[in-house]
N, C-alpha and C positions, 0 to 999 in steps of 0.2 A: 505487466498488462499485455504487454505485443504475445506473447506466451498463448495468453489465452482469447485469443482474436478469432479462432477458428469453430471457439465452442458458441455453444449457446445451442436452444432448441428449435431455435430459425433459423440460426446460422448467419443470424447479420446485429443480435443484440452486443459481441462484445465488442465486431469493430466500430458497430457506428457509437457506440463510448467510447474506444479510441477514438474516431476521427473528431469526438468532441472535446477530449482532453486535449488535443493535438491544438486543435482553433483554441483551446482556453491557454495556450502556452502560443500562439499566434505563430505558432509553427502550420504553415498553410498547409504548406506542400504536401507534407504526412497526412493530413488532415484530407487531403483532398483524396491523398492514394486510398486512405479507409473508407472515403464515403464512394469512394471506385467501387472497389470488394463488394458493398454493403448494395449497391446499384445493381449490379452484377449477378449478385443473387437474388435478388428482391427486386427484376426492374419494372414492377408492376404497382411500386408504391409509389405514391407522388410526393410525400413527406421526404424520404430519402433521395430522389432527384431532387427538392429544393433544398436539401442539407447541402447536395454536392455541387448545387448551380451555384450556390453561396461563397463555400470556397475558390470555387472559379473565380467569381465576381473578387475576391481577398486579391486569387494573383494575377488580376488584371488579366482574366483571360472573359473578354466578356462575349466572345463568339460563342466556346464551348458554354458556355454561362446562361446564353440565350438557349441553345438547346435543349439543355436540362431542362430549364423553365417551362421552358413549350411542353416537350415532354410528358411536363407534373400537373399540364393546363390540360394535357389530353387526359390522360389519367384521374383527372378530378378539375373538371371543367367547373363545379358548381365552389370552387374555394378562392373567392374575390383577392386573397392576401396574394395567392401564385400569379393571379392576372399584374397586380402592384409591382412584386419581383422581377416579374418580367418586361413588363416597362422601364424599371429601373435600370435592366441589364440591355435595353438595347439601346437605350438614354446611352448609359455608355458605351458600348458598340458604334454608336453615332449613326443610331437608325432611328434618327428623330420620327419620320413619320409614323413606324412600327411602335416604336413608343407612346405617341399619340395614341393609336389603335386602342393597344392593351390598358393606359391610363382609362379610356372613355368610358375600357369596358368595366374594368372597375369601380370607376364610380357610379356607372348602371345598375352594375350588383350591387354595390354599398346602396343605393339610393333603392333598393327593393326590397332591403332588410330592415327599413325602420318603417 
């Protein structure tokens, strides 16, 4: 599979299968480095930054973590689940009030979908 990590016709479909087989084998690390690659090429997706904020959050890097998340929150402001993730990761970061923040806004957007 690593073989064929370069191909595809976006050029980011075979790593970020590896960086999922990688998390399905809770090998982070690997995991993290392909959803790197896949960021790298593609850092205009906010899907693939919360792949890679995720991993973070796996090796306890929840700074670089918070990043990503932001990031995926600029990139695609209107998806309430990145607002959540991002709460979560500055929850552990120990950016209680930041986490406040992104929680409220979450449930703002949750509460504008029903």
């Amino acid at each position: 599979l690593e073989r064929v990590v370069g191909l595809g016709a976006d050029g980011v479909a075979a790593p970020e299968r590896l960086g999922f087989v990688y998390y399905r084998l809770a090998r982070y690390a690997e995991a993290a480095e392909a959803f790197e690659e896949v960021v790298q090429r593609r850092p205009d997706v906010a899907a693939y930054r919360n792949s890679l904020a995720g991993m973070y959050l796996m090796l306890d890097d929840a700074p670089r973590a918070v990043e990503q998340f932001e990031a995926a929150v600029q990139l695609d402001p209107t998806d309430a689940r990145l607002q959540l993730n991002l709460a979560s990761a500055h929850e552990q970061a120990g950016n209680s009030d930041a986490a406040s923040t992104a929680l409220a806004t979450y449930e703002s957007m949750r509460a504008g979908e029903r």
